[in-house]
Each structure stands twice: as C-alpha cells, then as structure tokens.
C-alpha positions as CSV (number, residue, x, y, z in Angstrom):
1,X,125.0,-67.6,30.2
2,X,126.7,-71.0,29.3
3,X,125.0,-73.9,27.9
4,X,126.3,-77.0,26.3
5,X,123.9,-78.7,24.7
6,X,124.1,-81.8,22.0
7,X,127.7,-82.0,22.4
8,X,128.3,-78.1,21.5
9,X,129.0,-75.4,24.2
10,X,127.4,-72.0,23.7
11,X,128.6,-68.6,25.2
12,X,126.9,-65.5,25.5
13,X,130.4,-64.6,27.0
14,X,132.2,-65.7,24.2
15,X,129.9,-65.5,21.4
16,X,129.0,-62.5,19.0
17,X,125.8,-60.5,19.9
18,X,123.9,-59.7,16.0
19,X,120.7,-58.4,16.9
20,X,118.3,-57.9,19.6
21,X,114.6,-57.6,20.6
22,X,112.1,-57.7,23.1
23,X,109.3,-56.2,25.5
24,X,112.0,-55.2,28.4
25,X,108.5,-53.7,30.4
26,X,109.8,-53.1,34.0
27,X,111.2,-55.2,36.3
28,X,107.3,-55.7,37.7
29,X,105.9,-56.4,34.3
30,X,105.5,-60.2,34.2
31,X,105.0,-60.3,30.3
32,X,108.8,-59.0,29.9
33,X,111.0,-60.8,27.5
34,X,114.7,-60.3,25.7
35,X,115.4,-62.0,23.1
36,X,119.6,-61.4,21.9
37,X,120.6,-63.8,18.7
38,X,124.4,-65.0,18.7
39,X,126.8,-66.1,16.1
40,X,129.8,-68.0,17.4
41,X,133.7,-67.8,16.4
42,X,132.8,-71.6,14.4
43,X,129.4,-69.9,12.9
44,X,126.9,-71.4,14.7
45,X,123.6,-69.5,15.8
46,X,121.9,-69.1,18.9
47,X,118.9,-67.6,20.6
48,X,119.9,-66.2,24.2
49,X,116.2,-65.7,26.0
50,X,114.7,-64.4,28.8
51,X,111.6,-63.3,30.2
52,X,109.0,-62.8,33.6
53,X,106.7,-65.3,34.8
54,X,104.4,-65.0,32.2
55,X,106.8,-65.0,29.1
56,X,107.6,-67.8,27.1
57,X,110.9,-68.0,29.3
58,X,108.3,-68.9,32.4
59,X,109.2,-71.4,34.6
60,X,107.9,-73.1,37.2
61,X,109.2,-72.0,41.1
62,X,106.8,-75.0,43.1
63,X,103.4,-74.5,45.1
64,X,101.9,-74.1,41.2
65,X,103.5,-71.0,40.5
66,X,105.9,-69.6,37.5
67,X,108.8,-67.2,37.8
68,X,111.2,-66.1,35.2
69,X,113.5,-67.7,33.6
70,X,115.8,-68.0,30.8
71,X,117.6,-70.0,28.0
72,X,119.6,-71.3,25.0
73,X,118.3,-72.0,21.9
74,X,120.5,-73.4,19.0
75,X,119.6,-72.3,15.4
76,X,120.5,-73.4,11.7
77,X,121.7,-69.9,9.9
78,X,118.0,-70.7,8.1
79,X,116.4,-70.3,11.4
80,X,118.6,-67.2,12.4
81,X,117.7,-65.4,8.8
82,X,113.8,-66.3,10.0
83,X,113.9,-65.0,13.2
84,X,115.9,-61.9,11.7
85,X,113.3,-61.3,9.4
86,X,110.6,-61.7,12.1
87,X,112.4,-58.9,14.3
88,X,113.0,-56.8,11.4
89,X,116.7,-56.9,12.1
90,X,117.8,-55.5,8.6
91,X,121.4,-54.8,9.2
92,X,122.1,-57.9,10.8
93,X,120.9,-59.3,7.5
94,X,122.7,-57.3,5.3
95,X,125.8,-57.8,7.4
96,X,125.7,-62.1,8.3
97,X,123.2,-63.5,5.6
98,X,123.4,-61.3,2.8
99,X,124.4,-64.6,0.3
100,X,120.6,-65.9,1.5
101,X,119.0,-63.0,0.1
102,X,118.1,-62.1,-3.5
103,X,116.4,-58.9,-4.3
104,X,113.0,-58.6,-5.6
C-alpha cells in the first residue's frame, strides 16, 4: 500500500517491515486485524493497518453497513517505541530504539 500523506509518501513496497502483530482470525472473523510497523530508507515510522468490518480498520460500504478496510498511519520514533512496547516487540527494540532505552 502507498499513501502520501502531509507532503510525505509512504511505502509498504519500499519501506522496511520491524515488527508485526495482530488477531489474523479467519477470513470470516469480522474482529480480524494486522497491524505491520515500518521504518523508511529516511527513518520515518509508520503503522500499515488492516482489519474486518468490525476492527478498528472498519469502514463504511453504504446501506449502514461496515466492511474492512485498511490504512497508513505516520508515527514519531516516540510513538513507534510505544506501540513496540505495547506489542511486546523486544527485538525490534533492541535492534531500531535501543538509544531510547536505559535499563532499570
């Protein structure tokens, strides 16, 4: 997927996959969602999301009904550290944010 938004073009093409998570369910499981977080060649973050019709990637399809759906969601490296830590992603951590974290 390919989004530009505020003047910068994301990539899932071109763009670095770092971690992953999600309820992948079936294909028949509304409540489905992927979630993949990308670092570009200029290191800037993104969320690449998708999900069923009653995810938080729902959208509406007409006659007052939701399908799937997906999108692009740029982050600050704070905000991809957060979600990182949310998804306990440790090795992307160790590996892209390592001089954000101290140790205890």
């Amino acid at each position: 997927m390919k989004a530009t938004i505020e003047g910068k073009t994301y990539n899932t093409e071109t763009a670095t996959c770092i971690a992953k998570d999600g309820y992948p369910g079936s294909v028949t499981d509304f409540q489905n969602w992927v979630e993949h977080l990308y670092v570009t060649a200029k290191g800037s973050y993104f969320l690449y999301g998708s999900g069923g019709p009653m995810s938080k990637y729902a959208e509406p399809c007409g006659n007052n009904s939701m399908g799937g759906g997906s999108k692009i969601i740029p982050m600050t490296k704070a905000e991809a550290l957060a979600w990182c830590e949310e998804h306990e992603c440790e090795d992307a951590i160790e590996k892209h944010f390592a001089d954000m974290v101290t140790e205890a």
